[in-house]
N, C-alpha and C positions, 0 to 999 in steps of 0.2 A: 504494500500500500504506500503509496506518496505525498508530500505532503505539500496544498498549494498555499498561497499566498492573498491576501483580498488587502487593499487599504483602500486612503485618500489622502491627499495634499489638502493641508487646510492654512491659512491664513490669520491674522489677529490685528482689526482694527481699532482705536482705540474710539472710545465709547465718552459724551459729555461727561464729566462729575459719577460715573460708571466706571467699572470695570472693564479693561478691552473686552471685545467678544469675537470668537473664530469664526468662522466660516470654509464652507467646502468650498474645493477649486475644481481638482482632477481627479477622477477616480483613477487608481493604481492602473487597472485593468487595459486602460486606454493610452498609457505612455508604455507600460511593459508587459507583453503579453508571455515575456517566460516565467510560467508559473512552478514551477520546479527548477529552481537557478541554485543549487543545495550549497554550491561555496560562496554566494554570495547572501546567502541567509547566514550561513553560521557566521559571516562574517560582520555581519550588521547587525542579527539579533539575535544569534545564538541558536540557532535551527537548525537540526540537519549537519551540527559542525564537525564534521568529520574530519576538515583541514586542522580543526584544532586555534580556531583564531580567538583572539583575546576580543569577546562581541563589544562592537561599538555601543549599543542599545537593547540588550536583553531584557524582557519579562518585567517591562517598565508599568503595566495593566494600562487598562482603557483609562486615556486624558477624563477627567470629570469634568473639565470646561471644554467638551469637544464641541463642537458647530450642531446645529439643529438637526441637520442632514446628516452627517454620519452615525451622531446619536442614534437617530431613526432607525436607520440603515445596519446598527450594529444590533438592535432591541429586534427588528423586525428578523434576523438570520438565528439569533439566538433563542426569540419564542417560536420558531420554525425548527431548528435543531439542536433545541435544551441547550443547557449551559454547557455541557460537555463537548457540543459541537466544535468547539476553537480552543486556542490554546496559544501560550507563548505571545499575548498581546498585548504591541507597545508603540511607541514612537521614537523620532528623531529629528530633531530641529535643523534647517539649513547650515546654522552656525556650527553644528556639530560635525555636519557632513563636511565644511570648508575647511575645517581644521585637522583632519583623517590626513594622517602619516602616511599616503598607499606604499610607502616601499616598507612599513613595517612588518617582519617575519610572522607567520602564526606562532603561538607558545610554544610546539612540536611539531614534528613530522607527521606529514598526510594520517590517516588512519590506514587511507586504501591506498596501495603499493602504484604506482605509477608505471604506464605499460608505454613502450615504444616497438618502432619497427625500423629497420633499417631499411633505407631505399635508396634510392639514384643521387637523391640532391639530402642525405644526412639521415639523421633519426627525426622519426614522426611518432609522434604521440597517439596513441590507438583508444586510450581508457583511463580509467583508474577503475579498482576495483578490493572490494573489504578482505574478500575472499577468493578464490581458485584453484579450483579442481589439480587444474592440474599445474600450477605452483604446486600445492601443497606436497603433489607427488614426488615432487621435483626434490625437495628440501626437506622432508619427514616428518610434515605436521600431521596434526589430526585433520580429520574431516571438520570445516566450520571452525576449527581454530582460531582463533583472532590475536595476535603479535604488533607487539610493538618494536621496529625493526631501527637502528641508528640511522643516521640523513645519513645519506648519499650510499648505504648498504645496496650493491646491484649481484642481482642473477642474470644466467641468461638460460632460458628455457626453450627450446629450438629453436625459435627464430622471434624470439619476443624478448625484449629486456624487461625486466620486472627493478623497478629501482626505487627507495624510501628517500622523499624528499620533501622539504617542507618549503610553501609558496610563500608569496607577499599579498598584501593587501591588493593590490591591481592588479595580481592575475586570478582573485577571483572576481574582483567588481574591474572590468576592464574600460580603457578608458575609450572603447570603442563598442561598447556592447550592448547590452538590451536595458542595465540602468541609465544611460547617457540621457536616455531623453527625461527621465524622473528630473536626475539633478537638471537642467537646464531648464524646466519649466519651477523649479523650486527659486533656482536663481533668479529668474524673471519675476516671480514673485516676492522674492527678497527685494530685490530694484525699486520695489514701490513702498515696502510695508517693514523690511530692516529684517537682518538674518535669522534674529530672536523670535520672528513673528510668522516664521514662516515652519511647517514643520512635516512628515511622514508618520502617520496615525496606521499601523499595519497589523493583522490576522492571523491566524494559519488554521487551517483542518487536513484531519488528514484521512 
């Protein structure tokens, strides 16, 4: 089973002799439709974190001053599939995302062994993977064994290299990939309303 992703981009205008008040912008759904992105979850909120990244915004629960509209929108999913339907929800403010180290290392090595091929013009990257058959064969684990293996440990199992490596913050949120348009519609809303007032309100089911 897998686990997807639902938010919104919300805003914070400030209000007379009142408190600011948010409002909804962009629903997640419509800037990023990869809803299974698992190194860019663990990396942001701790989902799925199998690379092992230290989460920008883990299990921060639902804003209690969220905009009218996602309120709605998070009461209406949840008296549809109980409270147990979602999990791991939180946010992240543009100021937060401005300030992300991307060349910072995860705390440890991948969980899942990192798979290449060798071809014409170098090694290609095939996978990563928690488990395998036939790794395991290869190297005398149990079946479903799960190892924690030192960086940069490599096999090579016919014609696969299997190697334990730990990434950087920008090779899971890349700065060319399916989050780009998130941040850039967050920074345009920053431009009008200031980094602090701008924020990623996000879900998970799985």
């Amino acid at each position: 089973m897998g686990t997807d992703i639902s938010g919104f981009l919300e805003y914070r205008v400030p209000q007379d002799d009142q408190e600011p008040l948010w409002y909804s912008s962009h629903g997640l759904s419509s800037l990023n439709d990869d809803v299974r992105d698992y190194d860019a979850f663990g990396c942001l909120f701790g989902v799925r974190n199998y690379a092992n990244f230290r989460p920008l915004a883990a299990a921060r629960g639902f804003p209690g001053d969220a905009s009218a509209t996602v309120s709605a929108r998070f009461a209406e999913l949840t008296e549809w599939y109980g409270e147990d339907g979602f999990h791991s929800t939180t946010w992240i403010t543009w100021a937060e995302v401005k300030a992300v180290d991307w060349n910072e290392l995860a705390e440890k090595p991948d969980s899942r062994l990192h798979q290449y091929r060798q071809t014409s013009t170098g090694l290609r990257m095939t996978g990563k993977s928690s488990w395998s058959r036939v790794f395991a064969e290869a190297v005398g684990i149990e079946v479903g064994e799960a190892r924690e293996w030192p960086e940069g440990s490599e096999w090579l199992v016919g014609d696969t290299i299997y190697r334990s490596a730990t990434i950087r913050r920008r090779e899971a949120v890349t700065e060319t990939g399916e989050w780009q348009p998130v941040w850039e519609a967050m920074k345009e809303l920053a431009e009008q309303h200031g980094d602090d007032n701008v924020r990623l309100v996000v879900w998970f089911d799985d």
